[in-house]
C-alpha positions as CSV (number, residue, x, y, z in Angstrom):
1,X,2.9,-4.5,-5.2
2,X,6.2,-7.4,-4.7
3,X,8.8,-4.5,-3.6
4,X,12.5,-6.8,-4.1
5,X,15.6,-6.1,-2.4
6,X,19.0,-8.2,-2.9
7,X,20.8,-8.6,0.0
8,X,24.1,-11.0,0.6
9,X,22.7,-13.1,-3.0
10,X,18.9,-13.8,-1.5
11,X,16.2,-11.6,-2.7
12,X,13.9,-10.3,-0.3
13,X,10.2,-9.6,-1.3
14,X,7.4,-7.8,0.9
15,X,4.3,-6.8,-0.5
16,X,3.1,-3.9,0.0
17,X,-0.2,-1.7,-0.8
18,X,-2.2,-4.7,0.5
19,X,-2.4,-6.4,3.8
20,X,-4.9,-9.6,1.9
21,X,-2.5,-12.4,-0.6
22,X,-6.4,-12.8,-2.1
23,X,-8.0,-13.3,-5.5
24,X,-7.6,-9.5,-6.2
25,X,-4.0,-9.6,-6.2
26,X,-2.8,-13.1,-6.5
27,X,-2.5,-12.9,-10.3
28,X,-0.1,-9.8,-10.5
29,X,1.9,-11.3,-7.1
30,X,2.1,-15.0,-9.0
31,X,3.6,-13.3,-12.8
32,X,6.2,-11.1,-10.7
33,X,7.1,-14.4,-8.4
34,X,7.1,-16.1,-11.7
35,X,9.5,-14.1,-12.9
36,X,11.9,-13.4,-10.5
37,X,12.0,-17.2,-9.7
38,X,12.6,-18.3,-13.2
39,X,16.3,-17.5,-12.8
40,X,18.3,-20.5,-12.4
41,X,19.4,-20.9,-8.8
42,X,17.0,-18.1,-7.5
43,X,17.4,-17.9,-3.6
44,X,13.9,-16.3,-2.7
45,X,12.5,-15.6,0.7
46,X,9.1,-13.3,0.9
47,X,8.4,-11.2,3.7
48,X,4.2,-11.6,4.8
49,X,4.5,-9.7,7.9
50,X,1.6,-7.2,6.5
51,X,-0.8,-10.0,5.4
52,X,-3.3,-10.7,7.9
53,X,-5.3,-12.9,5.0
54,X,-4.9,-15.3,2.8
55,X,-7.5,-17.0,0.6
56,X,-7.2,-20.2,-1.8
57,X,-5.9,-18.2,-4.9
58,X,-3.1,-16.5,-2.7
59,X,-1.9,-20.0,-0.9
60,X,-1.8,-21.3,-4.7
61,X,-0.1,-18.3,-5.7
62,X,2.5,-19.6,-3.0
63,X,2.5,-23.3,-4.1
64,X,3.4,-21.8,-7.8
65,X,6.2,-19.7,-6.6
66,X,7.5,-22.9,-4.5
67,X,7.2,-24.7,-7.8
68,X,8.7,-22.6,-9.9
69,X,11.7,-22.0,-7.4
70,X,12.5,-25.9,-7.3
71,X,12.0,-26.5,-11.1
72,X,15.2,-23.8,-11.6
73,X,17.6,-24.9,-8.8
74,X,16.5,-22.5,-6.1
75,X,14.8,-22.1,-3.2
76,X,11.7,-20.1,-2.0
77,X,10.6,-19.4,1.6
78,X,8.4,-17.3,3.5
79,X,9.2,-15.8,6.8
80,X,7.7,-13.4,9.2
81,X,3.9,-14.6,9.2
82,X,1.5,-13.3,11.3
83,X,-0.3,-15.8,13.5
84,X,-3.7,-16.1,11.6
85,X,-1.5,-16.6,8.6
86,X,1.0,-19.3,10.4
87,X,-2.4,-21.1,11.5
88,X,-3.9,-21.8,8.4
89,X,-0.7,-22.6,6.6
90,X,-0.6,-25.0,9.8
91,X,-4.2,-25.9,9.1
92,X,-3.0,-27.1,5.5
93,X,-0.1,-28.9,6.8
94,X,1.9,-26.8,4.6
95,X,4.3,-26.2,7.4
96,X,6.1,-29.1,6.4
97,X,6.5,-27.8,2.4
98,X,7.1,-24.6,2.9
99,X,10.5,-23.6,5.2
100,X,9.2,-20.7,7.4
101,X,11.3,-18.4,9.6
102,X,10.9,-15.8,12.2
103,X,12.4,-12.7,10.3
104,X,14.6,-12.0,7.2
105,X,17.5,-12.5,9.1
106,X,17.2,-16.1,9.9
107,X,16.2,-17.5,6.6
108,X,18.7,-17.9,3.3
């Protein structure tokens, strides 16, 4: 489900298999985020460009990653959102927590 790539000492994560960050597969996508962000000084960004929707479970499964990146001395971002996405984080006023970026390219 949370495909990782390691490129220039950030890790890259897209989901894939779903295009929904949802009740359904928050749980596994928070223990593998969990997990991967534990590591001291973890540099995390993760790729949404497939999600087209996000419920309450899959924004907290984002707040939790964000936590657990900042409680170990690293970072976690999210870049690529698709506009129904980038308007609810909006919505939330989670545009000013969260550092979002066009592509992969732009954030680290």
């Amino acid at each position: 489900m949370l495909e990782l790539k390691e490129q220039n000492g950030l890790i890259i994560g897209n989901l894939s298999e779903t295009n929904r960050l949802n009740a359904a597969v928050a749980p596994d996508i928070k223990s593998q985020l969990t997990e991967v962000l534990s590591s001291k000084g973890a540099k995390m960004v993760l790729n949404l460009s497939n999600i087209k929707f996000i419920d309450s479970t899959g924004i907290g499964t984002l707040i939790s990653a964000l936590k657990t990146a900042r409680e170990n001395n690293g970072t976690f971002q999210l870049c690529a959102l698709q506009k129904e996405v980038m308007n609810l984080i909006t919505l939330m006023k989670l545009d000013k927590v969260f550092d979002i970026f066009p592509d992969e390219s732009t954030a680290g």
